[in-house]
C-alpha positions as CSV (number, residue, x, y, z in Angstrom):
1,X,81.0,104.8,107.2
2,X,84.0,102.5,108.0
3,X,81.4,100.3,110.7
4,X,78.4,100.3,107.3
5,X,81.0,99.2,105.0
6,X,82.6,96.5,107.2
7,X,79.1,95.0,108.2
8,X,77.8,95.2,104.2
9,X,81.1,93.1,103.3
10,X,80.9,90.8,106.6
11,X,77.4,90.1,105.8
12,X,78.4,89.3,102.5
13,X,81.4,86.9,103.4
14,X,84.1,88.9,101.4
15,X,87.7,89.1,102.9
16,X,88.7,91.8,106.1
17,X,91.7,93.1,103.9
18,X,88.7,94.9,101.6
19,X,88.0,98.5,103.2
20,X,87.0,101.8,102.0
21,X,90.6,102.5,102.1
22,X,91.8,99.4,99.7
23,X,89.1,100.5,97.4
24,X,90.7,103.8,96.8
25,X,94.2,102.5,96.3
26,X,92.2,100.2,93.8
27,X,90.5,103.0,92.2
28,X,93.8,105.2,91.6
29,X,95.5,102.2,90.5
30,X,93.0,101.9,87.5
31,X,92.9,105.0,86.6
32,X,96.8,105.2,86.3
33,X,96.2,101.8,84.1
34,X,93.8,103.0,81.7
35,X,96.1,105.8,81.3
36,X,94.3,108.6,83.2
37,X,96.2,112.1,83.5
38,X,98.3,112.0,86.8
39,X,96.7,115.1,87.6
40,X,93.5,114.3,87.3
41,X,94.1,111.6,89.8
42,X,96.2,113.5,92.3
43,X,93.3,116.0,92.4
44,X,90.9,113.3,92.6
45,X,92.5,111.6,95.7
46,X,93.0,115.2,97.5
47,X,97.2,115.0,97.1
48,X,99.2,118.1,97.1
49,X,102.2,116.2,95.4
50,X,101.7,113.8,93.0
51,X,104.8,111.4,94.1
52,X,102.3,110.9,96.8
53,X,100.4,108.9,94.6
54,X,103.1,106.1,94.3
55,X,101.6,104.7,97.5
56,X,98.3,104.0,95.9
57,X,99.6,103.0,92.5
58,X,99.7,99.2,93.1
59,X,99.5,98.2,88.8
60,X,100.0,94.8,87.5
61,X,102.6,93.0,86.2
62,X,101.0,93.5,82.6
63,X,101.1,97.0,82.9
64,X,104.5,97.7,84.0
65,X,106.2,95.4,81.3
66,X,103.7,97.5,78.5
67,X,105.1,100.8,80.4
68,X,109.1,99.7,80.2
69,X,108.8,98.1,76.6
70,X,107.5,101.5,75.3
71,X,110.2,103.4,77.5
72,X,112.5,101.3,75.7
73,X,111.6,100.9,72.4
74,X,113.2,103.6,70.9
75,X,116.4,102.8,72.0
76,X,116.3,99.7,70.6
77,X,114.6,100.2,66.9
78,X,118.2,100.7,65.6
79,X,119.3,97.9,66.8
């Protein structure tokens, strides 16, 4: 698969970083965004422990200041 996928994206002049593997970190990490059960994913991905996920999470910028603003906002609504 790995030799079919790397001649489809050579032939295609994309980038040598892209691989089968990058596309599942790529397709956990959206899933996490668009708020998709952790379970779901870790089951999904084959992981037995779903701090194993971390590794494949790589979410944007956007996403983690959304995630710690809503952590945080009810500390701060009395304030």
């Amino acid at each position: 698969m790995n030799d079919r996928f790397e001649a489809c994206r050579d032939a295609l002049g994309l980038t040598k970083e892209l691989t089968p593997h990058s596309l599942r970190h790529s397709y956990v990490t959206h899933l996490t965004e668009d708020g998709v059960d952790r379970r779901f994913i870790q089951q999904q991905v084959g992981h037995e422990c779903d701090s194993s996920l971390a590794i494949y999470t790589h979410v944007s910028d956007d996403f983690l200041n959304t995630s710690l603003h809503k952590a945080l906002a009810p500390a701060f609504a009395g304030a």
